[in-house]
C-alpha positions, -999 to +999 in steps of 0.1 A: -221-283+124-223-316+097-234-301+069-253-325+043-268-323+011-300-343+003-306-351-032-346-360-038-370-347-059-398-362-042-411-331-021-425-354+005-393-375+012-369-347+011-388-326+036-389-357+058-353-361+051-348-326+058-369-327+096-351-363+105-316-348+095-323-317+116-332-331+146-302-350+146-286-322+148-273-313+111-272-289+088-293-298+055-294-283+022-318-296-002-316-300-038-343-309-064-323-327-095-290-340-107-276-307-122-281-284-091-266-316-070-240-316-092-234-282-094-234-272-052-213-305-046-184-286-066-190-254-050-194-259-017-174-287+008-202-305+019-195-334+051-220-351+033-246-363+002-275-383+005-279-389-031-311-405-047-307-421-077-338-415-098-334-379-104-346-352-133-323-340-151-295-359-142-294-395-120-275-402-094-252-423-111-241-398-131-239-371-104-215-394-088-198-400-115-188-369-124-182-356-091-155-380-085-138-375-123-140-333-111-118-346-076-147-341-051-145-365-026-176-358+000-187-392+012-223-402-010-250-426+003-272-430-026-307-440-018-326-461-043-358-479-043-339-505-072-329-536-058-310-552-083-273-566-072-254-555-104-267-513-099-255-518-063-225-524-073-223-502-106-233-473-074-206-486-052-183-486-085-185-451-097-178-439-064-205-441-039-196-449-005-227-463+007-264-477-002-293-475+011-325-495-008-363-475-001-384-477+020-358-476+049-361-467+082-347-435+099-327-453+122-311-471+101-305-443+076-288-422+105-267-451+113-249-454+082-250-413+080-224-419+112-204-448+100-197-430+071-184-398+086-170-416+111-145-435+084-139-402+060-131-379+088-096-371+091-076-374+126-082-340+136-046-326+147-050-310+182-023-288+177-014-269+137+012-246+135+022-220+104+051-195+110+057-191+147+020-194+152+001-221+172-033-234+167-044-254+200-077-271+186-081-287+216-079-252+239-093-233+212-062-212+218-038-190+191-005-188+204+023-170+190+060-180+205+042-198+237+019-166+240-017-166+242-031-144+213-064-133+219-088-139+198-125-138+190-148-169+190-160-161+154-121-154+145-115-187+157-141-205+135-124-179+106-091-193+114-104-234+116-120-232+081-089-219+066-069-242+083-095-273+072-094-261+037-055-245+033-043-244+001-078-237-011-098-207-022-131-203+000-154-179-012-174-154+011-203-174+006-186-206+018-171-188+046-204-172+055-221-214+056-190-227+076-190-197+102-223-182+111-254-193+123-278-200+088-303-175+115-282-147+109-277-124+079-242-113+070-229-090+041-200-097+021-187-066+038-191-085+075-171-113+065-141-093+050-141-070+081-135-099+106-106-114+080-093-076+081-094-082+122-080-119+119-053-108+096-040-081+122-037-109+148-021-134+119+003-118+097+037-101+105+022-071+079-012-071+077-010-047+045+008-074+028-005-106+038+015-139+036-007-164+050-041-149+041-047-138+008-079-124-016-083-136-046-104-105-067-132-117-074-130-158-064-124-155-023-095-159+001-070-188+004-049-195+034-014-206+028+001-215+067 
């Protein structure tokens, strides 16, 4: 599910944001002011931020600003009720890959939410393979050598966020937001038993992984 992250500290417009968003079918996270916005965009790998720009705190502007000098590149809309031509541009400037002027309407807001996913997601390979291992997105399939591996649907999510995010450490929590329903509680303990299960199906020694490792203390990285 499209995870996004509205930025508003207007209770009134981010709990409308929050009920449109929703029943268009994504995942919302709200935050209140620039430091908590800035703060969650660096921890956790949003799809999206609807960022306003008059903020406590911290504005907009500068939570775009320094979310791009940190390397985070989650697409931002900032939503402002200025209308000035030079702090449209000074938005697009810093970073921003959209703008959106108050009051707007829904429809409109949802159809730039979907152009601008549609240009900052990646061609999704159908097929990604590590080792002598096979990942068929397409089949939701893990082969190993042509064989058919079988595997658990929530494995397979497992197995689709590292491969989105290789090279990267992913903390519990992350894994936890990207993998289970928000409806359901899960323990640390939950998530590292079905890594313990993926890695049996994953790693030539599961003892002594090569592809999925824990970080103490930080997470797990996979390295296929």
């Amino acid at each position: 599910m499209t995870l996004i992250l509205v930025v508003e500290d207007e209770p009134d417009i981010a709990l409308g944001l929050e009920e449109d968003l929703t029943l268009e079918g994504y995942s919302v996270e709200v935050a209140r002011d620039g430091e908590t916005a800035l703060r969650r965009g660096r921890e956790q790998p949003f799809d999206l931020i609807l960022l306003d720009v008059m903020l406590p705190r911290k504005d907009g502007f500068q939570v775009c600003r320094d979310l791009r000098r940190t390397g985070v590149r989650t697409p931002i809309i900032l939503l402002t009720a200025k209308t000035q031509e030079a702090e449209k541009v000074l938005g697009l400037e810093l970073g921003a890959d959209d703008y959106v002027t108050k009051p707007f309407s829904p429809l409109e807001l949802c159809a730039r939410i979907k152009a601008v996913l549609r240009r900052a997601a990646p061609a999704a390979p159908e097929l990604y393979r590590f080792g002598d291992f096979e990942v068929d997105f397409t089949r939701c399939e893990l082969r190993r050598a042509g064989s058919i591996i079988e595997i658990t649907p929530l494995e397979f999510k497992l197995l689709a966020a590292f491969v989105r995010s290789r090279g990267r450490v992913l903390s519990r929590q992350q894994l936890f937001e990207q993998v289970w329903s928000r409806d359901v509680f899960c323990s640390e303990r939950v998530v590292d038993t079905h890594i313990s299960n993926l890695r049996k199906k994953i790693e030539p020694d599961p003892a002594q992984p090569r592809y999925l490792t824990c970080l103490r203390g930080l997470g797990y990285r996979f390295d296929g």
